[in-house]
C-alpha positions as CSV (number, residue, x, y, z in Angstrom):
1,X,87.6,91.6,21.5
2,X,86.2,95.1,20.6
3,X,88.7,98.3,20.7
4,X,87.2,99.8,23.5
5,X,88.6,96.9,25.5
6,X,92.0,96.9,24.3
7,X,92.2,94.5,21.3
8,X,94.1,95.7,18.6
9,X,94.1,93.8,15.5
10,X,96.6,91.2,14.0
11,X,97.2,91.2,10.5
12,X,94.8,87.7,9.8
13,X,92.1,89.6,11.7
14,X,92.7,93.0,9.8
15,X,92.8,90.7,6.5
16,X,89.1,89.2,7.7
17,X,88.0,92.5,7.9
18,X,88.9,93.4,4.8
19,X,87.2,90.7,2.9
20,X,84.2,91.3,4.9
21,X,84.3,95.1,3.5
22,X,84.8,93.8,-0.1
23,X,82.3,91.1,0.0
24,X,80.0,94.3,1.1
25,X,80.9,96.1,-2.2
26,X,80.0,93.2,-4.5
27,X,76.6,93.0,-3.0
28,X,76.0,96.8,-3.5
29,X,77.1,96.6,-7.0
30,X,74.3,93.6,-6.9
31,X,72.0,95.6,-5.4
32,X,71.3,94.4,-2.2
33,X,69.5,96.2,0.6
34,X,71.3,96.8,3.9
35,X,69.6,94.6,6.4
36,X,70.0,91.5,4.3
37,X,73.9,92.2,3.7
38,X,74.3,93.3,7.7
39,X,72.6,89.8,8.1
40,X,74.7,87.7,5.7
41,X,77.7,89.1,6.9
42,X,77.5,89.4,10.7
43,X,78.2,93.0,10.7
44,X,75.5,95.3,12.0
45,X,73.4,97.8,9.9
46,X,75.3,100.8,11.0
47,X,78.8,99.3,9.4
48,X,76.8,98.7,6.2
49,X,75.5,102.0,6.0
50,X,78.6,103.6,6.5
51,X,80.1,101.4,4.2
52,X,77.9,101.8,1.6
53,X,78.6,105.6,1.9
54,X,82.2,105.2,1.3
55,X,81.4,102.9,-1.8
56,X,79.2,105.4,-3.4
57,X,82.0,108.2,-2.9
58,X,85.3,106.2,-3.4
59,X,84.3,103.0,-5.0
60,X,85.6,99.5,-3.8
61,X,88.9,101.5,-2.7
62,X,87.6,103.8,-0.3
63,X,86.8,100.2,1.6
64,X,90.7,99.3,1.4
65,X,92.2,99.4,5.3
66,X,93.5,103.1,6.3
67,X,96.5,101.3,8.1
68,X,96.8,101.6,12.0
69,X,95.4,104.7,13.7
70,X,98.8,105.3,15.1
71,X,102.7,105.3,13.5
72,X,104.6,102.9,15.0
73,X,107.5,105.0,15.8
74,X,110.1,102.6,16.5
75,X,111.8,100.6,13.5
76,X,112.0,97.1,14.1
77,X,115.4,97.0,15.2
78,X,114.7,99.5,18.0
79,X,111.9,97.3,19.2
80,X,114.3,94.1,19.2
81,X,116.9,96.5,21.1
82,X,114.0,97.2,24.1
83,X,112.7,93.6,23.7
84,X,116.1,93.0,25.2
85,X,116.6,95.8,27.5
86,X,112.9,94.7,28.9
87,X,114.5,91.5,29.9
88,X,116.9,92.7,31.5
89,X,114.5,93.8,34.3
90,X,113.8,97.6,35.7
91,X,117.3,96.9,38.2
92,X,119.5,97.1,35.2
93,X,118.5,100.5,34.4
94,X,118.4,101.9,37.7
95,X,114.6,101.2,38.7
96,X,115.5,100.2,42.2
97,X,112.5,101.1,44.3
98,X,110.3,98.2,46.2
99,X,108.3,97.4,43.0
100,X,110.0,95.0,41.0
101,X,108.9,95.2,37.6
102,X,108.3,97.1,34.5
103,X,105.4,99.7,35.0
104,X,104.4,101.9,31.8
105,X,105.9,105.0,33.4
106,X,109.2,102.9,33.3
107,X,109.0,101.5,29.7
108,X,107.9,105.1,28.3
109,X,111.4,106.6,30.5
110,X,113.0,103.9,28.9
111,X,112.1,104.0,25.4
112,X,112.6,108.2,25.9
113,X,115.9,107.5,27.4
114,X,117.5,104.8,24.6
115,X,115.4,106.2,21.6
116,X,114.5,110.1,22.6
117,X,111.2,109.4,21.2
118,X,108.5,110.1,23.4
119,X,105.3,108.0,24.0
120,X,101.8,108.4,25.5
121,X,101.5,105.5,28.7
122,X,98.6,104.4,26.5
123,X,100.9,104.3,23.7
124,X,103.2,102.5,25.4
125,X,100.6,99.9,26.5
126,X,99.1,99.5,22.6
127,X,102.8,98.9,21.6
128,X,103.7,96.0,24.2
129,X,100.1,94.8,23.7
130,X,101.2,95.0,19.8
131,X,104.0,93.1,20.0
132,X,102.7,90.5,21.9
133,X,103.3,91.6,26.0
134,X,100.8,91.6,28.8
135,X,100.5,92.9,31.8
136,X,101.2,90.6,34.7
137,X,102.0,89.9,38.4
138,X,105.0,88.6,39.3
139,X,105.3,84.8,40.3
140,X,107.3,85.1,43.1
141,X,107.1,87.5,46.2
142,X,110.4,89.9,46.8
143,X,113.1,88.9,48.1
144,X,113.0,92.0,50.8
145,X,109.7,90.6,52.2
146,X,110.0,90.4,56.4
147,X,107.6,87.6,57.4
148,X,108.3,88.7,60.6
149,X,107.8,92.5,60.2
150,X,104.2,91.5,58.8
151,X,103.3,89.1,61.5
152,X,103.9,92.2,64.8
153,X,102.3,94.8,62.6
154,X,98.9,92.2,61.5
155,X,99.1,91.9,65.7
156,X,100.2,94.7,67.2
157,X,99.4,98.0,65.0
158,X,96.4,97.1,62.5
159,X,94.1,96.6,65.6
160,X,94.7,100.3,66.5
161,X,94.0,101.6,63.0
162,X,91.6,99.6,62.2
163,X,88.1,101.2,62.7
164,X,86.0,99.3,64.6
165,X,82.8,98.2,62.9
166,X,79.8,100.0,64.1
167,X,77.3,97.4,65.6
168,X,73.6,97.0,64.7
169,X,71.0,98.8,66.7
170,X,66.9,98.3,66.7
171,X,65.7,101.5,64.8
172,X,62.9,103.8,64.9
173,X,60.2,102.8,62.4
174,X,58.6,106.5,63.1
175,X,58.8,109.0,60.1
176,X,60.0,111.5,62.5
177,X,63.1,111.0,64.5
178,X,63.6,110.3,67.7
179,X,65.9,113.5,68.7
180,X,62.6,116.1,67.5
181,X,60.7,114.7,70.1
């Protein structure tokens, strides 16, 4: 999965990286050109390139990781402490609306309101996504949910918002319309 989409990296995948970047460096100590090592390893010319630039200045080390792009700002046990609080559900903590389930908004109050450290709602998504949550739907419908109430308003009051499809009509096949005549 690429970054743009959302994937972040585990620590196998960061450590495949890694050795892809180092097996880069011994071929330009070898001497190799850039389309043959952008071949060998899978990697596109442009990564090479850029690579190679970063040998030349900083040797095999400037090809070392740089770490994540962002500080995890919770410490482990603060992360087990809202694991826990998460599974407590959004009732527990006063989220008592129609929606029944945890919403970023919700996790980032939360995490401001247990922690008073504050997080972006995409830095709330990369740190469940981190730690290994996903967004999902939940399995069962509410318990609040009137079969009834949605059965009169299906009959009785979408027919009079609903807007009535416009039927189809021959057409002029004239360049100039009808109403300019």
């Amino acid at each position: 999965m690429r970054y743009a989409q959302g994937g972040g990296l585990t620590l196998a995948e960061q450590g495949r990286r890694e050795a892809v970047r180092l097996e880069a460096a011994k071929r330009f100590e070898a001497g190799a050109g850039t389309s043959q090592i952008a071949v060998d390893l899978r990697v596109t010319d442009r990564s090479v390139r850029r690579w190679r630039a970063a040998w030349r200045q900083g040797g095999t080390a400037a090809l070392a990781p740089a770490g994540p792009p962002s500080v995890e700002k919770l410490l482990p046990q603060q992360w087990q402490r809202l694991e826990a609080e998460l599974r407590r559900g959004p009732l527990a903590h006063g989220f008592d609306d129609e929606h029944q389930g945890w919403t970023l908004k919700r996790v980032k109050l939360l995490i401001g309101r247990l922690f008073h450290v504050g997080y972006t709602l995409q830095g709330v998504w990369r740190l469940l996504k981190r730690h290994g949550w996903s967004c999902q739907v939940p399995v069962r419908r509410a318990l609040e949910r009137d079969e009834a109430a949605i059965e009169v308003w299906k009959a009785e009051v979408w027919p009079r918002v609903k807007v009535p499809r416009t039927t189809w009509a021959p057409t002029s096949a004239s360049r100039t319309s009808a109403a300019s005549r």
